[in-house]
C-alpha positions as semicolon CSV with decimal commas, in nm:
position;residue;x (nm);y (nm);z (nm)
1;X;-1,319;0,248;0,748
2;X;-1,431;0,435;0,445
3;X;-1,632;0,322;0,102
4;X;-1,373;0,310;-0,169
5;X;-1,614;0,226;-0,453
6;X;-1,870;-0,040;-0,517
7;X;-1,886;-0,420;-0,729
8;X;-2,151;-0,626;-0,778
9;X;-2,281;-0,974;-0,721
10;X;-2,537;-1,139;-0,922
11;X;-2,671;-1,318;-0,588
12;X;-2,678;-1,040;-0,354
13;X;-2,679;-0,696;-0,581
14;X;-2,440;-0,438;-0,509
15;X;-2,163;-0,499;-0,273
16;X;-1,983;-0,230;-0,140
17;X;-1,607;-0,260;-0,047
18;X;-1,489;-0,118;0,258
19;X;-1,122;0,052;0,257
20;X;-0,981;0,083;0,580
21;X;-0,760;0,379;0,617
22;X;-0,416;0,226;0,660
23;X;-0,564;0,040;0,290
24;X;-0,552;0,315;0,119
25;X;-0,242;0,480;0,302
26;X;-0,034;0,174;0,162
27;X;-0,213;0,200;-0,150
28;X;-0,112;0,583;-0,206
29;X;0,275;0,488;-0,043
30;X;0,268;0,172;-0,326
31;X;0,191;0,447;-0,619
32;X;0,436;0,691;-0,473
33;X;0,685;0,387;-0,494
34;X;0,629;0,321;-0,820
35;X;0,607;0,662;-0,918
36;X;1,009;0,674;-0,769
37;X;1,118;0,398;-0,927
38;X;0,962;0,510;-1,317
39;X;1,124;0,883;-1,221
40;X;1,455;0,675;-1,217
41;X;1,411;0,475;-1,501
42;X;1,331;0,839;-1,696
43;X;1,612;0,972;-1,542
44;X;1,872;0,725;-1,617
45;X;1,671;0,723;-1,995
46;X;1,758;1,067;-2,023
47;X;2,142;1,083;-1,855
48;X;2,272;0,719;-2,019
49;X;2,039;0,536;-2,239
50;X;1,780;0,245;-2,234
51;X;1,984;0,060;-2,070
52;X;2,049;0,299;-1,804
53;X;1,697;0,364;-1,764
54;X;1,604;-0,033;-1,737
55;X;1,893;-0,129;-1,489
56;X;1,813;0,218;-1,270
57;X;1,447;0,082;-1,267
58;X;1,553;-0,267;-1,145
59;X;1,808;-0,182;-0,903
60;X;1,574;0,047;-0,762
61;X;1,283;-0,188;-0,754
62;X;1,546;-0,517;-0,587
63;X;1,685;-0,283;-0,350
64;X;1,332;-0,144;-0,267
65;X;1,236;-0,483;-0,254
66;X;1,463;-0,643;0,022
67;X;1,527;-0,386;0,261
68;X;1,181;-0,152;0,214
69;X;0,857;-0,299;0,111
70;X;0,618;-0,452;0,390
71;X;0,802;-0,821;0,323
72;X;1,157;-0,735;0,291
73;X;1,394;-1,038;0,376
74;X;1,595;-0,745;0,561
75;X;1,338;-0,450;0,653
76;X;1,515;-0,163;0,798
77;X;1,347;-0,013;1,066
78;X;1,103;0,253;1,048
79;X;1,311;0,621;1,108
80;X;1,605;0,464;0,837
81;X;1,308;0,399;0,583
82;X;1,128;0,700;0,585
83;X;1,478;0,947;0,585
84;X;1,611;0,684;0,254
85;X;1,244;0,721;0,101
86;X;1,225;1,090;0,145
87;X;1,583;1,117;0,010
88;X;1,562;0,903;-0,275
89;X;1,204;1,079;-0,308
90;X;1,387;1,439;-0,330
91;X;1,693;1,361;-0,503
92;X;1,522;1,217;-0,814
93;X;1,259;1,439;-0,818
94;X;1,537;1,755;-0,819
95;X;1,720;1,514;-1,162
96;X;1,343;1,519;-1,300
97;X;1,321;1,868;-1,302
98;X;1,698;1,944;-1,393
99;X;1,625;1,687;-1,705
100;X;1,336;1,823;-1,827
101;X;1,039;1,664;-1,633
102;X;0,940;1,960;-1,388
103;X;0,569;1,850;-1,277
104;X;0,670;1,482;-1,239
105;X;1,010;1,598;-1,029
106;X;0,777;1,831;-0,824
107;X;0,530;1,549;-0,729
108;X;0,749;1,360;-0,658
109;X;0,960;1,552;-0,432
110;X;0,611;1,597;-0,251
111;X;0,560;1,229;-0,251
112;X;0,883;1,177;-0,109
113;X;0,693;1,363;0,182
114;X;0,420;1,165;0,201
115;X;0,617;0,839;0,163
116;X;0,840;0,904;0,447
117;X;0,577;0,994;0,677
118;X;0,378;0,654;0,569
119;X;0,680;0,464;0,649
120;X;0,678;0,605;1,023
121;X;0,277;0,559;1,048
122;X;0,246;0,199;0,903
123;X;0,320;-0,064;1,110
124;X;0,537;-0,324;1,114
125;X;0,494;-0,657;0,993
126;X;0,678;-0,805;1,324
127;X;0,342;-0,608;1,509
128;X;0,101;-0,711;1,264
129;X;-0,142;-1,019;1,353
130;X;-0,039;-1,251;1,029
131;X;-0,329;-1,422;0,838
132;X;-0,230;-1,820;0,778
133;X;-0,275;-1,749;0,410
134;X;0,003;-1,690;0,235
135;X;-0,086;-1,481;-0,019
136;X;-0,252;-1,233;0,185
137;X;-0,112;-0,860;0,172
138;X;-0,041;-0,807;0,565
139;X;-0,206;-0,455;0,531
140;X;-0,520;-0,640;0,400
141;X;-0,461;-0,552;0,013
């Protein structure tokens, strides 16, 4: 586990908050996420309209939603996740930089990277000790 950064409580002084590495690897896999899903609401902004751009961004993030993030209702299992996130990942990053958005299309294309190989090195909720709470993140967020 790593320091992330520090808060502070008027009883005890500073409190520093410990970030365990998987933390932070779901952290940067949740930003590369988002990251996808605003590269297709700009792409669908710039190829249709508004409303292109706001129904790319919500199909994206439902789809995401049930068959990708850590509490899907149907989670696919880890190879079929990481090859669809590095796809999706690529293939929206190439219609960034064919629409005008080079930097943002070439990040993300290397996110795409990242985010596939985070979907083969988290685990899976089905191996992950639950906490009775429910609104507990199950990688501790």
């Amino acid at each position: 586990a790593g320091e992330l950064g520090s808060a502070y409580d008027s009883r005890r002084g500073p409190v520093v908050m410990k970030v365990s590495r998987m933390q932070l690897l779901a952290a940067v896999a949740l930003l590369i996420e988002i990251s996808l899903w605003l590269g297709l609401a700009i792409v669908g902004m710039s190829r249709w309209s508004w409303v292109g751009a706001v129904l790319a961004f919500v199909a994206a993030a439902g789809v995401w939603a049930v068959f990708m993030s850590p509490k899907g209702a149907w989670r696919l299992p880890p190879w079929p996740r990481a090859l669809i996130a590095l796809t999706l990942c690529v293939l929206v990053g190439m219609m960034l930089i064919d629409t005008g958005w080079p930097r943002w299309g070439f990040f993300l294309t290397l996110g795409g990277i990242v985010l596939g190989v985070t979907e083969l090195v988290l685990p899976d909720l089905s191996r992950v000790r639950r906490d009775p709470t429910p609104t507990r993140h199950p990688y501790g967020l």
